[in-house]
ZAPAMI-260655 format. One record per residue (C-alpha): residue number from 0; residue in one letter; x, y, z. Coordinates in nm, 3 decimals. Example, Ala and Ser with C-alpha at 12.3 -4.5 7.8 and 13.67 -1.06 7.14 Angstrom:
[voro 0 a [1.230 -0.450 0.780]]
[voro 1 s [1.367 -0.106 0.714]]
//
This chain:
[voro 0 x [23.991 20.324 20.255]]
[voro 1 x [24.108 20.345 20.584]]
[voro 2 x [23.778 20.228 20.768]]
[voro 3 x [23.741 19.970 20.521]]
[voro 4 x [24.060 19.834 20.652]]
[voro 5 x [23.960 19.805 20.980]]
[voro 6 x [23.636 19.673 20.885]]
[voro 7 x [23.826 19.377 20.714]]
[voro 8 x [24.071 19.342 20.989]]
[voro 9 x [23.778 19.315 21.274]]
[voro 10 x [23.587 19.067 21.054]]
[voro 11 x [23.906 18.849 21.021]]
[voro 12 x [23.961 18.881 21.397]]
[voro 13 x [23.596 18.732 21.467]]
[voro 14 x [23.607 18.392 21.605]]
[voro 15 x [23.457 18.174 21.377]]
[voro 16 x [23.143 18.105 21.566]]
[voro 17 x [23.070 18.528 21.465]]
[voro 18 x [23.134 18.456 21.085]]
[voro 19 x [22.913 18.249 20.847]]
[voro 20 x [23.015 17.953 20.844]]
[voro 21 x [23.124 17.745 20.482]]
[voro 22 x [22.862 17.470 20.374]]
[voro 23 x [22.959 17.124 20.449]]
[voro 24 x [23.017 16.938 20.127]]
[voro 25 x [22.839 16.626 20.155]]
[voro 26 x [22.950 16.333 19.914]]
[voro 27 x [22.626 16.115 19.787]]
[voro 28 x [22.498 15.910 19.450]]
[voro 29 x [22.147 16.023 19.333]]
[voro 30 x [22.119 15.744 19.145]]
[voro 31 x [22.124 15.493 19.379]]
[voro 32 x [21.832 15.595 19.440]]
[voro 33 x [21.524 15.512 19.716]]
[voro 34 x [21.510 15.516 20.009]]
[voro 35 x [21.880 15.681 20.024]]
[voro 36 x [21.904 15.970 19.813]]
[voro 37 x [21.629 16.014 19.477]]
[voro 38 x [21.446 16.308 19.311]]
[voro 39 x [21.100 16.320 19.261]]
[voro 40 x [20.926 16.403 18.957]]
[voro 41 x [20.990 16.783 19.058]]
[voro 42 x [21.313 16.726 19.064]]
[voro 43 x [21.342 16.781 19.461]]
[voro 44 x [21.581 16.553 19.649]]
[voro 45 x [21.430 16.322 19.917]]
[voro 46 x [21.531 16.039 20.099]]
[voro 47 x [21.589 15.912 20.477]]
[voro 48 x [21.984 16.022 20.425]]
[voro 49 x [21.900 16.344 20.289]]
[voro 50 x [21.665 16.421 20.599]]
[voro 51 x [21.958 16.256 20.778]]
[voro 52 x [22.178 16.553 20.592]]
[voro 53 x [21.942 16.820 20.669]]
[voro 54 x [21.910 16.726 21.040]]
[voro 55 x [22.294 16.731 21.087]]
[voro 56 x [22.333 17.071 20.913]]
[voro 57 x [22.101 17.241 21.168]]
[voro 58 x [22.267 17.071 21.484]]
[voro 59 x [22.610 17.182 21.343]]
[voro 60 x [22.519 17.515 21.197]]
[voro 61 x [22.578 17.474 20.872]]
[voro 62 x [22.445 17.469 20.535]]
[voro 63 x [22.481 17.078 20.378]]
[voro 64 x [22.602 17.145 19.962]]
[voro 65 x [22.536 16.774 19.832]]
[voro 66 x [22.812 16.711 19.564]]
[voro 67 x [22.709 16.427 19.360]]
[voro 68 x [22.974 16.135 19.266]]
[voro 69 x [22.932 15.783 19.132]]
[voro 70 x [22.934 15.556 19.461]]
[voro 71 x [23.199 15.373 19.470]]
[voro 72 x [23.413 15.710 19.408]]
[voro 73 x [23.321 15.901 19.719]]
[voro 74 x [23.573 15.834 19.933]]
[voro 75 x [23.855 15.944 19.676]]
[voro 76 x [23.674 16.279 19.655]]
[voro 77 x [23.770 16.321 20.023]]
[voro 78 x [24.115 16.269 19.983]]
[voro 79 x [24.111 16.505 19.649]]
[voro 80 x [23.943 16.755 19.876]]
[voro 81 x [23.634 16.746 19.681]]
[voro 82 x [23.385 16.702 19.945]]
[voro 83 x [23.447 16.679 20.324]]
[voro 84 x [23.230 16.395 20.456]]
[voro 85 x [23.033 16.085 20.225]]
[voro 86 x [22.695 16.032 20.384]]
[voro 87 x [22.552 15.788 20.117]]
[voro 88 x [22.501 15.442 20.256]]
[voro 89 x [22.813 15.362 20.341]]
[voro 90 x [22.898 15.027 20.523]]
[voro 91 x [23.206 15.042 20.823]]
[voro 92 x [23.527 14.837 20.674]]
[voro 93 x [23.831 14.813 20.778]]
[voro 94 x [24.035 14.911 20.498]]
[voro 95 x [23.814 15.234 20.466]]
[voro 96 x [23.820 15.323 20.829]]
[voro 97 x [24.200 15.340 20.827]]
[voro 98 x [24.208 15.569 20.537]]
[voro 99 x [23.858 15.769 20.599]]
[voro 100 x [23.837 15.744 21.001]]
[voro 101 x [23.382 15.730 21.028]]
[voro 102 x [23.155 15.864 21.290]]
[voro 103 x [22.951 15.685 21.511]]
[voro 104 x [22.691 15.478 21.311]]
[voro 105 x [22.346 15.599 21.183]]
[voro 106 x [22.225 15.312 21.075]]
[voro 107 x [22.261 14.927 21.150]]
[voro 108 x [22.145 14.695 20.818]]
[voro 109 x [22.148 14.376 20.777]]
[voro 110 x [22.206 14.175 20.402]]
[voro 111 x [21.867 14.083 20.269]]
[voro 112 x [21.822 13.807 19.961]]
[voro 113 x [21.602 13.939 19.746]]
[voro 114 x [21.423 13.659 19.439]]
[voro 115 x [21.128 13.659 19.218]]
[voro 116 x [20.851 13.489 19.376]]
[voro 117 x [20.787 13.274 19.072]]
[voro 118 x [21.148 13.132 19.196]]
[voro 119 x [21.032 13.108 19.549]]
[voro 120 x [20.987 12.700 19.559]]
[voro 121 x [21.355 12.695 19.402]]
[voro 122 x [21.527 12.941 19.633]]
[voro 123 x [21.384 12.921 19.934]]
[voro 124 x [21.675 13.039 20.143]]
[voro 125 x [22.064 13.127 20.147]]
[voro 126 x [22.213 12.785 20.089]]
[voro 127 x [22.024 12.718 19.753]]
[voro 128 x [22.204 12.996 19.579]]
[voro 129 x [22.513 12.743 19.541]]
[voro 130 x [22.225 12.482 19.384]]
[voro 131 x [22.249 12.470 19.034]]
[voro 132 x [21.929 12.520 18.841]]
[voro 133 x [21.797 12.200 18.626]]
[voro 134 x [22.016 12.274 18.322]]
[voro 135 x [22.270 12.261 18.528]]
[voro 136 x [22.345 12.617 18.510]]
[voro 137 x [22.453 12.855 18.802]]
[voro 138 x [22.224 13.066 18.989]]
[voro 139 x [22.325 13.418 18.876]]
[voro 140 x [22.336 13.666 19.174]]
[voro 141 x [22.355 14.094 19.137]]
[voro 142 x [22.485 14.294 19.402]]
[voro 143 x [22.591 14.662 19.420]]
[voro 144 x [23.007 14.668 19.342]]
[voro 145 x [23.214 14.728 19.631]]
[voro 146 x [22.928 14.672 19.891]]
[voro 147 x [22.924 14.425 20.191]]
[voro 148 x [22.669 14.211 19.997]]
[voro 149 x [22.959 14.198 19.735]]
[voro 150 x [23.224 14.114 19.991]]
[voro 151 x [23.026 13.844 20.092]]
[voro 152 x [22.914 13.673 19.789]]
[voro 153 x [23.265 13.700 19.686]]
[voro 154 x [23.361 13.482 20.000]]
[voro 155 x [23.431 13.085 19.978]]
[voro 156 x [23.090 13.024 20.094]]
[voro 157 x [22.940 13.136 19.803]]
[voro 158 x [23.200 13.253 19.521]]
[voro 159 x [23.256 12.911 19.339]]
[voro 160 x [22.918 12.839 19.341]]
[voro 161 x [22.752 13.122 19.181]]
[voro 162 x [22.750 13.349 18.890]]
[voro 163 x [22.823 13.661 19.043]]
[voro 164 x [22.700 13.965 18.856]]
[voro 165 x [22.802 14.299 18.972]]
[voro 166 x [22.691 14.634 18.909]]
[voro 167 x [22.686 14.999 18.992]]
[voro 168 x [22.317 15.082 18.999]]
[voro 169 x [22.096 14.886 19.271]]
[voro 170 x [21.770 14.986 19.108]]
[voro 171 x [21.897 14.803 18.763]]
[voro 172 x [22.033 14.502 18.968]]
[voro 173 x [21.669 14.472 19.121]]
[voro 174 x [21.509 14.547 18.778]]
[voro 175 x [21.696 14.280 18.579]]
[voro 176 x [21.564 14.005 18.950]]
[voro 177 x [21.199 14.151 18.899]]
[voro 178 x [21.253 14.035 18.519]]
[voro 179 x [21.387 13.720 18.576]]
[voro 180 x [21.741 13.834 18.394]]
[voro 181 x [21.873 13.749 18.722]]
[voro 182 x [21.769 13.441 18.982]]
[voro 183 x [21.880 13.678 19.291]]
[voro 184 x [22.046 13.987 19.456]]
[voro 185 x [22.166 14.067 19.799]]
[voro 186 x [22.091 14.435 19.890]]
[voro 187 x [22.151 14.605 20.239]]
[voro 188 x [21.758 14.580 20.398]]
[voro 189 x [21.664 14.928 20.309]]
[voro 190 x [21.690 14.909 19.980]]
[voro 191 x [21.569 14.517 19.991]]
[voro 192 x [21.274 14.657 20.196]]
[voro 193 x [21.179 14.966 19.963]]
[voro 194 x [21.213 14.744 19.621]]
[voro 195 x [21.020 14.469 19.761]]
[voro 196 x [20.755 14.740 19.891]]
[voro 197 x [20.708 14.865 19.511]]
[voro 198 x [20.707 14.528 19.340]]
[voro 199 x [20.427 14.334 19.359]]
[voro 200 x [20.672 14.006 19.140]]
[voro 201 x [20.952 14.045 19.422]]
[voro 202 x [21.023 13.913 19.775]]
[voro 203 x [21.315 13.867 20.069]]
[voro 204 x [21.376 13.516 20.077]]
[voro 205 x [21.502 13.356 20.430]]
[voro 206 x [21.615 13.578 20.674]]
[voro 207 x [21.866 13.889 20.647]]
[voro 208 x [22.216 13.839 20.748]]
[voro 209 x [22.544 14.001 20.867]]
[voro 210 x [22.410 14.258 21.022]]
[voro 211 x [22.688 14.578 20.977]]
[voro 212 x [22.707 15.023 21.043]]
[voro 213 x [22.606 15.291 20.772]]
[voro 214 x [22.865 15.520 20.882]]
[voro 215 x [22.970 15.954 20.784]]
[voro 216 x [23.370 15.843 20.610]]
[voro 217 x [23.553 16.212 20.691]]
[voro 218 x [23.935 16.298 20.643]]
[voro 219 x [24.154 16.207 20.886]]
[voro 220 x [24.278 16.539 20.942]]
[voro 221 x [23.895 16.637 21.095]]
[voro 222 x [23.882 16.525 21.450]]
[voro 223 x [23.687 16.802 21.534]]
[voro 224 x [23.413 16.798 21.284]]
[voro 225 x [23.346 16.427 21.350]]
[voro 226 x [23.336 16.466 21.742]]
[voro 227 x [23.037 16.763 21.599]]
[voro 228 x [22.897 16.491 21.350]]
[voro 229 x [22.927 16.195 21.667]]
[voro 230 x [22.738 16.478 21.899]]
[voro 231 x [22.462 16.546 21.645]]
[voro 232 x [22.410 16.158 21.550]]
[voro 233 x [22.387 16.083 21.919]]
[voro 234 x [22.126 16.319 21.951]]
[voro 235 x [21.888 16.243 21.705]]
[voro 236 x [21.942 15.893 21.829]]
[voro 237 x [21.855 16.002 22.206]]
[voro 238 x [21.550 16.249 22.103]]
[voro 239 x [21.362 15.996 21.842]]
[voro 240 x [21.443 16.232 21.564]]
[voro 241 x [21.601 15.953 21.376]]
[voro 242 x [21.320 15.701 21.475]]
[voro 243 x [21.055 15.966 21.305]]
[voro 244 x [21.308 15.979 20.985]]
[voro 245 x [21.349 15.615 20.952]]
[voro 246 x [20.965 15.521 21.085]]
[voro 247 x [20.901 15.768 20.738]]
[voro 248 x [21.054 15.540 20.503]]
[voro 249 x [20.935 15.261 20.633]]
[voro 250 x [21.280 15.131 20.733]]
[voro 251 x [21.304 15.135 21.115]]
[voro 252 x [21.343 14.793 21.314]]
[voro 253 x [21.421 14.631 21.675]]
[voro 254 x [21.795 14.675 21.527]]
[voro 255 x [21.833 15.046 21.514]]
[voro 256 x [21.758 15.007 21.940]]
[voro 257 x [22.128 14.929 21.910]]
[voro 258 x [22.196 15.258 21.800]]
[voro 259 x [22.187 15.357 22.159]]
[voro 260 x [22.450 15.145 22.221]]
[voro 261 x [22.715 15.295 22.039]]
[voro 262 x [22.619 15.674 22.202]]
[voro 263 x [22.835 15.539 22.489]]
[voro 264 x [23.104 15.323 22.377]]
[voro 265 x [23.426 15.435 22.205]]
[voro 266 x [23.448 15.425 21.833]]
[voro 267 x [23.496 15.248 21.584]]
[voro 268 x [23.444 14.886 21.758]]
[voro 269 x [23.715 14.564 21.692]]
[voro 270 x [23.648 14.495 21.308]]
[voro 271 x [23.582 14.109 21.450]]
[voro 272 x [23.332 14.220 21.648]]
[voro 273 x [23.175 14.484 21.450]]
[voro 274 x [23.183 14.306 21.107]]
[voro 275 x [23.180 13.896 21.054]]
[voro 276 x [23.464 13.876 20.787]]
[voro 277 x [23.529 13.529 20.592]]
[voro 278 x [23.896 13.417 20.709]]
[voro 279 x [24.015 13.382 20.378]]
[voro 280 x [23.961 13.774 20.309]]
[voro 281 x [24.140 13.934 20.673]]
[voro 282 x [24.463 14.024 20.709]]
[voro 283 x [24.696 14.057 20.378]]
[voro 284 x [24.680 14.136 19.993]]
[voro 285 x [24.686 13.802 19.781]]
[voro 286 x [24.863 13.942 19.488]]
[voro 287 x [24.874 13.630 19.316]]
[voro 288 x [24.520 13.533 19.355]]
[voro 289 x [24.429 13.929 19.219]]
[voro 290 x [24.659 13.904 18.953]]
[voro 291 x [24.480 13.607 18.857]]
[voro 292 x [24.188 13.741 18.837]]
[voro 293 x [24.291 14.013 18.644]]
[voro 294 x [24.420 13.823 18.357]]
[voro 295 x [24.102 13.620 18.360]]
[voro 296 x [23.895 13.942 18.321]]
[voro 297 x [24.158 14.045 18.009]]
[voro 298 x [24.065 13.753 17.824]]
[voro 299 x [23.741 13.862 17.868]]
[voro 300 x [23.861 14.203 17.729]]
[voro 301 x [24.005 14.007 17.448]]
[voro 302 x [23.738 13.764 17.378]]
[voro 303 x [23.493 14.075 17.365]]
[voro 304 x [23.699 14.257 17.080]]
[voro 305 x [23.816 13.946 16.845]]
[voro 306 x [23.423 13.859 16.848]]
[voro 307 x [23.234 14.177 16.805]]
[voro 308 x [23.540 14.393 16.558]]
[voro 309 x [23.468 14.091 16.276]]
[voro 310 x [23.079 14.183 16.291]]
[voro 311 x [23.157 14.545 16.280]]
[voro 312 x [23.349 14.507 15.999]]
[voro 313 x [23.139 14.304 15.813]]
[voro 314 x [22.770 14.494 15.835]]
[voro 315 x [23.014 14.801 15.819]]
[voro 316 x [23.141 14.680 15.455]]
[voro 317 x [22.799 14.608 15.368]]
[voro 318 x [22.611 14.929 15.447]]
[voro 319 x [22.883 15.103 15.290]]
[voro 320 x [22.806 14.892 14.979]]
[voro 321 x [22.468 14.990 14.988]]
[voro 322 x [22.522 15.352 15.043]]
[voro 323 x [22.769 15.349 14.739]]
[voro 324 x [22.624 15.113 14.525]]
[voro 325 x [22.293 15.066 14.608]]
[voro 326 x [21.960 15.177 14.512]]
[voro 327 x [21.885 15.564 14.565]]
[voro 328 x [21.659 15.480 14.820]]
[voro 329 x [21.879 15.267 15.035]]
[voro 330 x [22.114 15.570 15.089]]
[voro 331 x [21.908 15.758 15.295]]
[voro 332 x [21.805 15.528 15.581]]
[voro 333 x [22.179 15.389 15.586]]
[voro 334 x [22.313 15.725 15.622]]
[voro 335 x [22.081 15.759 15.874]]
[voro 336 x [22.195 15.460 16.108]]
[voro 337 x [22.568 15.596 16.021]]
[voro 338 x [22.465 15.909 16.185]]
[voro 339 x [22.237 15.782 16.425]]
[voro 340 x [22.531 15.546 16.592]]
[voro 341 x [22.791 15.825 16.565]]
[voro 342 x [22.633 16.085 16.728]]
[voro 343 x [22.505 15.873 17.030]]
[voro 344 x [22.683 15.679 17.314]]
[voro 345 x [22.802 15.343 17.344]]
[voro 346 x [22.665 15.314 17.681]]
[voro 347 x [22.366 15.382 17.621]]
[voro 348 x [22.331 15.166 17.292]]
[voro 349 x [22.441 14.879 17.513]]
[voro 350 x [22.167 14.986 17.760]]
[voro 351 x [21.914 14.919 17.457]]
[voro 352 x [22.017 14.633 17.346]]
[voro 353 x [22.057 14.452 17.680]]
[voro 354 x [21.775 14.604 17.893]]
[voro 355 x [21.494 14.790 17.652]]
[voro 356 x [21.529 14.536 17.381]]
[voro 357 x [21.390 14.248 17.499]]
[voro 358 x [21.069 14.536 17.662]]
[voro 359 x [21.031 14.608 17.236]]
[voro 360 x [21.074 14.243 17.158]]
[voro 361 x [20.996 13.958 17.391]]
[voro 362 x [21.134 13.678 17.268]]
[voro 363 x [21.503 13.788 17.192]]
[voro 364 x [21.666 13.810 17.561]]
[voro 365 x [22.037 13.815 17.440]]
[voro 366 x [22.283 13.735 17.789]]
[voro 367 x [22.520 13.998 17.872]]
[voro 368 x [22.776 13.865 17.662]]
[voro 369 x [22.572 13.827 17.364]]
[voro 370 x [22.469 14.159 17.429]]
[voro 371 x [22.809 14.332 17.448]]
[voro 372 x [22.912 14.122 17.124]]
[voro 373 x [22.614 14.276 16.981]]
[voro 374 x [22.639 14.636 17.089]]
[voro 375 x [23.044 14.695 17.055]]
[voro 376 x [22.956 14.520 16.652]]
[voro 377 x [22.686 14.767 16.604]]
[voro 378 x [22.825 15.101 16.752]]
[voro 379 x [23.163 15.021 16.536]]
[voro 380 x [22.991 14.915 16.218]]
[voro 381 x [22.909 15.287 16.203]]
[voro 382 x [23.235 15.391 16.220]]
[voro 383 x [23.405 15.088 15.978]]
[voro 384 x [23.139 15.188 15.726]]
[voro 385 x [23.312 15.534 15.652]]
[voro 386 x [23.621 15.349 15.627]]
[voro 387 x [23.526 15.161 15.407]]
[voro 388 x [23.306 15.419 15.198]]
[voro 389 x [23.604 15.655 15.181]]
[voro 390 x [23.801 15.352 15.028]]
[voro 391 x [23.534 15.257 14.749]]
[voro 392 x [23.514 15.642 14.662]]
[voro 393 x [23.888 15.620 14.653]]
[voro 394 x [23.862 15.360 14.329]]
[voro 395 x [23.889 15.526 14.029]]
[voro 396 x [23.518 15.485 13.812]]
[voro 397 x [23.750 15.336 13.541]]
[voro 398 x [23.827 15.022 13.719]]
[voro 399 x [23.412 14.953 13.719]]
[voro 400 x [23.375 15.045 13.366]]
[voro 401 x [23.639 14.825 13.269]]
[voro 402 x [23.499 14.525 13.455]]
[voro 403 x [23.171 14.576 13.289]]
[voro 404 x [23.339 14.591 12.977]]
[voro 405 x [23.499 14.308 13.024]]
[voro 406 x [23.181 14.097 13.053]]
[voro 407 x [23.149 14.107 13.396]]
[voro 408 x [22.788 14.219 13.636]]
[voro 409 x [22.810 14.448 13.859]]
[voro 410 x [22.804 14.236 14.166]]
[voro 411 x [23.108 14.025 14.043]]
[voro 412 x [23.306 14.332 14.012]]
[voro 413 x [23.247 14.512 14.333]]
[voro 414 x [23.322 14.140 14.473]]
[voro 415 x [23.683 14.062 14.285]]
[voro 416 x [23.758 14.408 14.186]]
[voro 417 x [23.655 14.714 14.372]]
[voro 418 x [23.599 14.548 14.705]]
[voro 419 x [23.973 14.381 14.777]]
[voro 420 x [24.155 14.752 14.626]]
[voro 421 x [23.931 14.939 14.899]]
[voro 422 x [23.988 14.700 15.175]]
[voro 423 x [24.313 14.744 15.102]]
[voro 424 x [24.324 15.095 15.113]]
[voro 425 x [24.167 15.128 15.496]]
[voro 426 x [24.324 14.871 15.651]]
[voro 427 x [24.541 15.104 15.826]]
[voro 428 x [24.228 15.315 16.019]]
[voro 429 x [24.034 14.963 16.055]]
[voro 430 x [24.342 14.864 16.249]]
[voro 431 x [24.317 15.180 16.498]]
[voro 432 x [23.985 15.168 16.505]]
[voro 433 x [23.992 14.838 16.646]]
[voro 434 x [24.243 14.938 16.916]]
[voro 435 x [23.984 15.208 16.983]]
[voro 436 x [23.743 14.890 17.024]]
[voro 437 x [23.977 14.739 17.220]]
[voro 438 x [23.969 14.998 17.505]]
[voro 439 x [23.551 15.063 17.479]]
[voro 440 x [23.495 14.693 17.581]]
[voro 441 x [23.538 14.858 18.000]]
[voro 442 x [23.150 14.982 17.909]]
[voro 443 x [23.021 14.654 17.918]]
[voro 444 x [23.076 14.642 18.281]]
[voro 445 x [22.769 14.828 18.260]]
[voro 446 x [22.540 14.501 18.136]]
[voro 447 x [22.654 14.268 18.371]]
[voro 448 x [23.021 14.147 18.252]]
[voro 449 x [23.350 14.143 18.408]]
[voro 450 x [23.597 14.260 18.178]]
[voro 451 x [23.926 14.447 18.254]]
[voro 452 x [23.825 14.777 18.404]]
[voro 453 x [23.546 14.632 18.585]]
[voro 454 x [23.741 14.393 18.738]]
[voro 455 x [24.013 14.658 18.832]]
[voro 456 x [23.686 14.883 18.959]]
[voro 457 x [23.586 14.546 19.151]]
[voro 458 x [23.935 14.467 19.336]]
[voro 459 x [24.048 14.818 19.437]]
[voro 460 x [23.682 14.823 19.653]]
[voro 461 x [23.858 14.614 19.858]]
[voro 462 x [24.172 14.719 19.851]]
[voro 463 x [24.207 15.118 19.869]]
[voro 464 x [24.550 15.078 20.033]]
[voro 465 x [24.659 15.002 19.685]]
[voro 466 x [24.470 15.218 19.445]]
[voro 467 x [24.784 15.296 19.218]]
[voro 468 x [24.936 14.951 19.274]]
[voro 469 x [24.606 14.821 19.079]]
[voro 470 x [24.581 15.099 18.867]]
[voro 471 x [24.975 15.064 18.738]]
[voro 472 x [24.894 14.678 18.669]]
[voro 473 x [24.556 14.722 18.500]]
[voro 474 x [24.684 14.962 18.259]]
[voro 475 x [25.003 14.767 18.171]]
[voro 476 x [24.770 14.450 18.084]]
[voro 477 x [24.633 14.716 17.843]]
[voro 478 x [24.961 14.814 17.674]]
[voro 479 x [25.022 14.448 17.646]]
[voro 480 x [24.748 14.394 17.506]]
[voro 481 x [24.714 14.665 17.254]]
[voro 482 x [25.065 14.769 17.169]]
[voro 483 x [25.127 14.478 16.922]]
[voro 484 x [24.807 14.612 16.721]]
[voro 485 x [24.973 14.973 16.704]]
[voro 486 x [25.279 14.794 16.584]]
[voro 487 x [25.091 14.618 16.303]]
[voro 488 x [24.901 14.949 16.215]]
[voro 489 x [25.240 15.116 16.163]]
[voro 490 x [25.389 14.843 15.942]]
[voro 491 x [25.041 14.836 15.737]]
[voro 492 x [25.066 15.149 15.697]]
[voro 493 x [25.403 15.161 15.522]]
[voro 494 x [25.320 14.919 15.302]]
[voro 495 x [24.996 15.037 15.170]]
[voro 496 x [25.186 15.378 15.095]]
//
C-alpha cells in the first residue's frame, strides 16, 4: 500500500509534459458535410478540416476527440464546457470573437453565388438577385443560418429585395438550387467550389465576394492553448502542409498566400478591416427592429396552426369514421396510417412531403408553406383520429339502433346523431392537442419557413451577447400565444363533465 502511495504521489508530481496528455475535444457538424467534415460510405471521417484536426493534434501532442454538435450550437458547447475548441468552418465576427477569443486564421473564403445554369441568362451576376422574376415574384435565395452569406443577404443591399430562405444543412440548400426549388444560394467558396464540382446542372455566377477568416473559436480562459494552436497553424502555413491539404480538396487559391500574412501580425485584426460589415448592422442591438421581426415570424407560427389543425381534424374525423363504421376492409389500411404517423417523426414526414415527394411525383411541387400546412395536417390527423374514435366508441349502440328505427340510414345518423355527441365528447383533448400543434410548427424551419423558433435561432446568430434576452422574449410570445387555448381547454372541460 505504501509503495503504491508513492507511486501515485510521483506520478502527480510529473510535469505535465511526463503524463499523457487529455484529448482535445474538437467541436464540428458532420453533416455539413464536403469538403469540411463527411463520412464516406465506410463510415470514416474525411475532409480538409479533419486533416486540418489531425495535423494540429500531432504538432500539439495530443489526441483530437471530435464531439459532434449541430453548427450553429458549437460555440455554446464551449462555454458549457462541452468541447474546448470549434474547428468547423467557422467565419471571424465580432460578436463571437469577444465571447470565444479565435486563433490565427486557417483559411481565407470568399462568398460565392451559386444558380442553376438553366437560370444563367436570368442571373447573371449579384445585382439581379433584387430583379424580380417575370411573374413578378422574388428571387428566392438559401444560405446556411447564422453564416456570413446570411449576414449579408440579410443586409439593406439585398434583404428587401429577396426571398431569403434559410437553413441548417448546406448540402439541402444546394439540393433544393440544383432542383430549381430555389433560384440561388450564397455559400463560403469551398463548399460553392465542391457542389459545383459534383453537379453537372450547377454553377458560380459572377465573381465571389467579401472575402473573410475560418478561424479555431476557444474559451477565453485558454491563452495558452491558442498561442499552441497559433504556433501549429503558422507552421503548416510556413512548411506547405496546409497547401498539400487544401491542393487535396481542390480548394486552394492565390488567397490562402495571405495566410502568410497573418503568421506575423497580431491577432485578431480591426473588425473594419478584417470583415466589410453593412453600416446598418455595426455597433448596437435594434430591439425594436428584432422585436419586430419576431412578431412577424409568430404570425407565421399562428397562421401555420389555424390552417393545418382544421385539416387534421377533418381527415382525422373521417378515418376514424371509416375505421368505426366502415367496411371490414377499410380498417386495416387506416389503422395502418394511424400507426404509421404515430410511430414516426414529424421532421421527417415534413422532409417527405417537401423534398422526396415531388422525386415520387413530378408534378405536385407544394412551396414550403403548402408543405408545412400539409405535413403538421397529416402527422396530427393521426393523432385527432383516436380522439375522435374513442368518442364514437363512447356512444352507446342504442343511440344507432334507435336512429335506424326511427327511419333513418345509416349515414344520416352518424351525421346528426352519433357524430355531434362524439365531437362533443373530445373536444377537450382536440383542444390540447392543438396546443401541442401549436408548439411543433418550430419544425418547419426545417423546409424553408421562418416561423417563431427559427426566427429566434436566426437573430441570436447575431447576437450571442443576448442569448437569454432572446430566449426570455421568444418563449413569452409562446405563452401569449398559447395560454388562452389552455384556458379554453379548462373551461371545456368543465362543461362537458
Amino acid at each position: 500500500m505504501r509503495y503504491l502511495f508513492a507511486a501515485a504521489l510521483l506520478l502527480v508530481c510529473l510535469p505535465a509534459s511526463a503524463q499523457e496528455k487529455k484529448p482535445l475535444r474538437w467541436g464540428a457538424d458532420p453533416t455539413g458535410g464536403a469538403p469540411y467534415v463527411y463520412r464516406d460510405s465506410a463510415g470514416k471521417y474525411l475532409g480538409f478540416e479533419v486533416e486540418l484536426a489531425d495535423y494540429l493534434a500531432s504538432k500539439l501532442g495530443r489526441k483530437f476527440e471530435m464531439v459532434t454538435g449541430d453548427w450553429d450550437k458549437l460555440p455554446e458547447l464551449l462555454g458549457n464546457q462541452g468541447i474546448d475548441i470549434v474547428l468547423n468552418g467557422y467565419e471571424l465576427t465580432e460578436d463571437l470573437e469577444k465571447k470565444y477569443p479565435s486563433t490565427i486564421p486557417y483559411y481565407i473564403y470568399r462568398l460565392a453565388l451559386v444558380i442553376n445554369k438553366d437560370d444563367a441568362e436570368r442571373i447573371i451576376g449579384w445585382t439581379d438577385l433584387t430583379r424580380k422574376k417575370s411573374d413578378e415574384e422574388k428571387n428566392a435565395v438559401g444560405v446556411l443560418g447564422g453564416s456570413s452569406a446570411h449576414a449579408y443577404m440579410k443586409s439593406k443591399r439585398f434583404g428587401s429585395g429577396i426571398d431569403l430562405k434559410i437553413n441548417p444543412d448546406v448540402a439541402t440548400v444546394i439540393g433544393r438550387v440544383e432542383k430549381k426549388r430555389l433560384d440561388a444560394t450564397v455559400q463560403d467558396t469551398p463548399a460553392a467550389q465542391y457542389y459545383v464540382k459534383q453537379s453537372p446542372s450547377l454553377m458560380i455566377a459572377d465573381e465571389p465576394r467579401k472575402p473573410g477568416y475560418y478561424v479555431i473559436l476557444t474559451r477565453s480562459q485558454d491563452a495558452e492553448l491558442r498561442d499552441q494552436l497559433n504556433s501549429a497553424i503558422r507552421a503548416g502555413i510556413q512548411d506547405g502542409s496546409f497547401e498539400a491539404i487544401y491542393r487535396k480538396y481542390a480548394i486552394w487559391n492565390t488567397d490562402q498566400e495571405r495566410l502568410r500574412y497573418w503568421t506575423e501580425q497580431p491577432w485578431p485584426p480591426p473588425f473594419e478591416d478584417a470583415i466589410e460589415t453593412e453600416e446598418d448592422d455595426k455597433g448596437k442591438v435594434n430591439w425594436p427592429r428584432m422585436f419586430g421581426e419576431l412578431l412577424r415570424a409568430a404570425a407565421m407560427t399562428i397562421f401555420l396552426s389555424l390552417t393545418s389543425f382544421p385539416l387534421a381534424m377533418l381527415i382525422g374525423l373521417l378515418v376514424a369514421l371509416g375505421r368505426v363504421y366502415g367496411p371490414r376492409g377499410l380498417a386495416v389500411p387506416l389503422g395502418v396510417y394511424v400507426e404509421f404517423l404515430r410511430g414516426t417523426p414529424l421532421l421527417l414526414q415534413l422532409y417527405f412531403v417537401f423534398y422526396l415527394l415531388p422525386d415520387v411525383i413530378p408534378w405536385l411541387s407544394l412551396s414550403p408553406l403548402q408543405a408545412g400546412i400539409l405535413g403538421l395536417a397529416i402527422n396530427y390527423s393521426a393523432y385527432e383520429s383516436e380522439n375522435y374514435r374513442a368518442g364514437l366508441l363512447a356512444i352507446p349502440r342504442g343511440q344507432m339502433e334507435a336512429a335506424l328505427a326511427l327511419g333513418m340510414s345509416p349515414l344520416t345518423a352518424i351525421r346528426t346523431v352519433i357524430v355531434p355527441q362524439a365531437v362533443r365528447l373530445v373536444i377537450p383533448p382536440v383542444t390540447n392537442d392543438f396546443i401541442a400543434l401549436f408548439k411543433d410548427t418550430s419544425v418547419c424551419s426545417v423546409i424553408l419557413i421562418t416561423e417563431l423558433t427559427r426566427k429566434y435561432n436566426e437573430l441570436y446568430n447575431f447576437n450571442r451577447g443576448y442569448i437569454a434576452e432572446l430566449a426570455f422574449v421568444t418563449a413569452g410570445l409562446y405563452l401569449i400565444m398559447s395560454y388562452p387555448m389552455a384556458l379554453l381547454a379548462k373551461w371545456l372541460e368543465k362543461r362537458t363533465k
